[in-house]
VEXMARKE-925613 format. One record per residue (C-alpha): residue number from 1; x negated, y negated, z. Coordinates in nm, 4 decimals, always signed. Each point is the difference from the previous one (the first is absolute). Example, Ala and Ser with C-alpha at 12.3 -4.5 7.8 and 13.67 -1.06 7.14 Angstrom:
% residues 2
(1, (-1.2300, +0.4500, +0.7800));
(2, (-0.1370, -0.3440, -0.0660));
This chain:
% residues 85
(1, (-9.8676, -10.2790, +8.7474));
(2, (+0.1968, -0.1599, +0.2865));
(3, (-0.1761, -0.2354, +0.2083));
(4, (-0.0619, +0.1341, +0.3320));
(5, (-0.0253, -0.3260, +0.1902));
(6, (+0.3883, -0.0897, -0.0862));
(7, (+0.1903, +0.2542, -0.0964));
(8, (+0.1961, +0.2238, +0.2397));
(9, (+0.0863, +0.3341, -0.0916));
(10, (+0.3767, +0.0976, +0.0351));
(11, (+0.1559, +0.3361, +0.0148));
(12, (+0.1513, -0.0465, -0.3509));
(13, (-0.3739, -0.0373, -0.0772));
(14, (-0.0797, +0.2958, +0.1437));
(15, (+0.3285, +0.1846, -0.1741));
(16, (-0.1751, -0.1326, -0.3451));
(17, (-0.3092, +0.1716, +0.1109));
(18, (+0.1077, +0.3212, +0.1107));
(19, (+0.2302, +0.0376, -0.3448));
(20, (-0.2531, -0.0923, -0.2013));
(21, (-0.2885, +0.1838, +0.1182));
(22, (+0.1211, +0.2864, +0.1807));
(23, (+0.2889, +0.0207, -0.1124));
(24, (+0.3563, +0.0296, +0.1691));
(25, (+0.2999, +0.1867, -0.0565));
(26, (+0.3388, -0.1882, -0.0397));
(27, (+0.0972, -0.1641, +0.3169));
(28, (-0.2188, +0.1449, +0.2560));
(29, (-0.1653, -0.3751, +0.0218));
(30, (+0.3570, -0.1246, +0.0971));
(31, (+0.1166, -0.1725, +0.2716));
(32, (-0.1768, -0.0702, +0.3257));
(33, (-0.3214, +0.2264, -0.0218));
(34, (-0.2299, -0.2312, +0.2266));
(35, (-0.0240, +0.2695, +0.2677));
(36, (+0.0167, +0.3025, -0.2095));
(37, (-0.3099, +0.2118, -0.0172));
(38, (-0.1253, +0.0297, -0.3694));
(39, (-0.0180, +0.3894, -0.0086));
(40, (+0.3891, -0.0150, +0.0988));
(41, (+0.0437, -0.2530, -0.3222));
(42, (-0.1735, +0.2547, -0.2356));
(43, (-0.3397, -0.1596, +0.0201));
(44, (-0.3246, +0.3107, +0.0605));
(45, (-0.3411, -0.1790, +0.0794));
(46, (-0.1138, -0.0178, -0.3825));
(47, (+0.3113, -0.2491, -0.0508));
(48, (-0.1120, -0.1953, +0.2819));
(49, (-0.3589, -0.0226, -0.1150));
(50, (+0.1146, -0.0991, -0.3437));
(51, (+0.2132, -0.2912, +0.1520));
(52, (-0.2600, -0.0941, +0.2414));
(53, (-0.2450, -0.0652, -0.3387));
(54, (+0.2620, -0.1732, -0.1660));
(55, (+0.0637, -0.2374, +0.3312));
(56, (-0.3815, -0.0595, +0.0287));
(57, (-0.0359, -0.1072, -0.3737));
(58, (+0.3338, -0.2356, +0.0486));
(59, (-0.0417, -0.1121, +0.3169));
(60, (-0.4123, +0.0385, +0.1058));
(61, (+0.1161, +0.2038, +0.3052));
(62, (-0.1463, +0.3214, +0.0771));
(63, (+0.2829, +0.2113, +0.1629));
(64, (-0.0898, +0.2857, +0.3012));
(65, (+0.0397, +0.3275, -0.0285));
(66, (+0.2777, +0.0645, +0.2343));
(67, (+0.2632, -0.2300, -0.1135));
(68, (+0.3718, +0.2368, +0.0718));
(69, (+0.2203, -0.2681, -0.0955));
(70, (+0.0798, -0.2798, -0.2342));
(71, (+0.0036, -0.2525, +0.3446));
(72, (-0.3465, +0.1280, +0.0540));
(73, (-0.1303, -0.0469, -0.3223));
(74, (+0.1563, -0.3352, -0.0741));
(75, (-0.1521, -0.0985, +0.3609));
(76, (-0.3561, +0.1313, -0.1119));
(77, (+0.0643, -0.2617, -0.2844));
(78, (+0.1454, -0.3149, +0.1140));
(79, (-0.1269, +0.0733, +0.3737));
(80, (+0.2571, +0.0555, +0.2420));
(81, (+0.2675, -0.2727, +0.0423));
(82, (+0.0013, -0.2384, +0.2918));
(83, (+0.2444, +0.0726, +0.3268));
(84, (+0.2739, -0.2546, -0.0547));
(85, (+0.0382, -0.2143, +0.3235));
């Protein structure tokens, strides 16, 4: 188990997860999919709840219910990034 206090999760961590638990089909992970909602990338709400109990047991984040996109998700997980300036 990663720990929570110093580890960041990255969307190739998040392409792992998806594969591996729900599943993907070649190449729809591809590319720049930060802003893509997950129903467009193949992904029903059992896929999402099987990823979001993988990422809890990893990373000791518990993931909300309405996540639509990879950016959203990997926000509910490493908290939204600061505004550069």
């Amino acid at each position: 188990m990663s720990d929570p206090t110093t580890t960041t999760m990255t969307l190739d961590d998040l392409r792992r997860i998806l594969s591996d638990s729900a599943g993907s089909e070649g190449g729809q992970l591809d590319g720049d999919i930060l802003d893509t909602a997950f129903t467009e990338l193949g992904y029903d709400s059992l896929a999402l709840l099987e990823t979001s109990a993988v990422i809890q047991r990893e990373y000791g984040v518990e993931i909300p219910d309405k996540v639509a996109t990879p950016r959203e998700l990997l926000d509910a997980v490493n908290g939204p990034l600061p505004a550069a300036g």
